[in-house]
N, C-alpha and C positions, 0 to 999 in steps of 0.2 A: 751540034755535033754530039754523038751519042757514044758511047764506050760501052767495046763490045765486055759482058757479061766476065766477072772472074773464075779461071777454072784449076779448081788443083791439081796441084800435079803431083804427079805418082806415089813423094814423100809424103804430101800432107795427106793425100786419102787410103791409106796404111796408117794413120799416125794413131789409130785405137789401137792398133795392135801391138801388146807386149813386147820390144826391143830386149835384146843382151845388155846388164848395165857393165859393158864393157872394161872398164878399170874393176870392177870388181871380178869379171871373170878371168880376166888376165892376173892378177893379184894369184886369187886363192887356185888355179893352175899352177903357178908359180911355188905357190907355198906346198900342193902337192907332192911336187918334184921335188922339192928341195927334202919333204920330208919320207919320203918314199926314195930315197939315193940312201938313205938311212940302213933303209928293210932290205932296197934289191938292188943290186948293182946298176948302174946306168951302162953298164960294157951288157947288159942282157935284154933279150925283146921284150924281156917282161914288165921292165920298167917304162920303155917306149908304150906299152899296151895301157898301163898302171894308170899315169900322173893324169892326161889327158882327160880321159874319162869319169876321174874323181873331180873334176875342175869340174868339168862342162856339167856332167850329171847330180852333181851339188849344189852350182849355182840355180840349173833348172826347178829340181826340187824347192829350194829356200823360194825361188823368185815367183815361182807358182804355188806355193803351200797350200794357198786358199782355193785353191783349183781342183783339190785333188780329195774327191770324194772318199768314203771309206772304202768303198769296193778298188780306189785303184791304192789306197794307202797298205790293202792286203797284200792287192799284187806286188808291188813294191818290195812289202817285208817278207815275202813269200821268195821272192828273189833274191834277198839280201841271204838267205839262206840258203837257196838252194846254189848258187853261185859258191864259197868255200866248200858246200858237202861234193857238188862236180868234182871240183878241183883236188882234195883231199883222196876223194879214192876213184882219182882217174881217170873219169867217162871223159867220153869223145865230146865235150862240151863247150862252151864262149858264154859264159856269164857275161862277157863285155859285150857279143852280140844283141842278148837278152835283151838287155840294159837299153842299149842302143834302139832296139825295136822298139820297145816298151814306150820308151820316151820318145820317138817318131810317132809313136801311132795317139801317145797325151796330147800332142801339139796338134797333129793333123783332125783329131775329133776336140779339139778346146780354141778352133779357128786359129790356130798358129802355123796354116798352111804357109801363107805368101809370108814370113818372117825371117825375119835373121835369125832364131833359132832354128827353124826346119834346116834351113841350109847349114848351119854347122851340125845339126843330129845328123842330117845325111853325108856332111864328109868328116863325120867320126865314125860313121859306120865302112864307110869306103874305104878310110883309112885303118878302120881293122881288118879289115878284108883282103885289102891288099898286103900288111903285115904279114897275116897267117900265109897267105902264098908263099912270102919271099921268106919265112924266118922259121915254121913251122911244119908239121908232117901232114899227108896226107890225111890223115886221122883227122888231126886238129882242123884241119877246112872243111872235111867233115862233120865235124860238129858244130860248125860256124851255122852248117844249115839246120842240123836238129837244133839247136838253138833258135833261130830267128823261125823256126815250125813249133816250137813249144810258145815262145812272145804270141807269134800268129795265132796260137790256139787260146792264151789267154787274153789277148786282142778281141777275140770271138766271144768269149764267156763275159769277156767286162761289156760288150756291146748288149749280148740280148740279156747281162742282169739288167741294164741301164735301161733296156726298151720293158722289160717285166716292170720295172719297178714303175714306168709312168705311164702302163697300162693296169696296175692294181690301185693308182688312186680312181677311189669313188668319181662319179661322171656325174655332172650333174642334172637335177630332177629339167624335165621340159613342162 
């Protein structure tokens, strides 16, 4: 009698892909808020926008650090800036959109398509979106889209430095 062949299932053949290490994202979310009830009122949507994003987007960064070549380490700090100068004088902008793309599009080009991360970047982005509708002005959803069309454009320039840079190495001799 023979035994038919073992086949993995769904869990094990995902199991190279980078998981959430869960107690730690729930943790430092947690410590977020606690320290962000500080700064913004939790009676304001700003805090609902705030804690969340610092959680998720933190853990991301720490747990992929070695992922994150220099080109996307610019982008990054590039945004870490231009995200308070919006904010400060006003424009129709979602630094938390930004954010949100940015890190969809790390995971989706760093094979973290089919993961438990993809699926929580895209319902933190869902969940900002649906925010801005219900808490904020037409303006502000407004800018949800210039926003996630500035990520898209540097989604675009991180792509073809990445395709430049490994069409300028040397080819070798035949």
């Amino acid at each position: 009698m023979t035994t038919p062949p073992l086949q993995a299932s769904p869990a094990t053949a995902d199991s190279s892909i980078p998981q959430p290490r869960w107690l730690v994202l729930v943790a430092v979310t947690v410590a977020f808020a606690v320290l962000f009830a500080f700064a913004v009122s939790p009676r304001t949507a700003l805090f609902w926008y705030i804690f969340p994003l610092f959680g998720l987007g933190s853990c991301y960064l720490v747990q992929f650090r070695s992922q994150l070549p220099a080109r996307w380490k610019i982008a990054f700090a590039a945004s870490a800036v231009l995200s308070p100068v919006a904010l400060a004088l006003d424009w129709p902008f979602s630094g938390h959109v930004l954010w949100n793309v940015l890190f969809i599009g790390h995971a989706w080009t760093t094979g973290k398509r089919r993961s438990a991360w993809m699926a929580l970047l895209l319902a933190s982005l869902l969940y900002l979106i649906v925010m801005k509708i219900a808490s904020q002005t037409g303006r502000d959803v407004a800018g949800a889209g210039i926003s996630a069309a500035v990520a898209g454009t540097a989604l675009l320039a991180l792509r073809l430095s990445s395709s430049r840079g490994q069409s300028a190495r040397p080819r070798p001799r035949r």
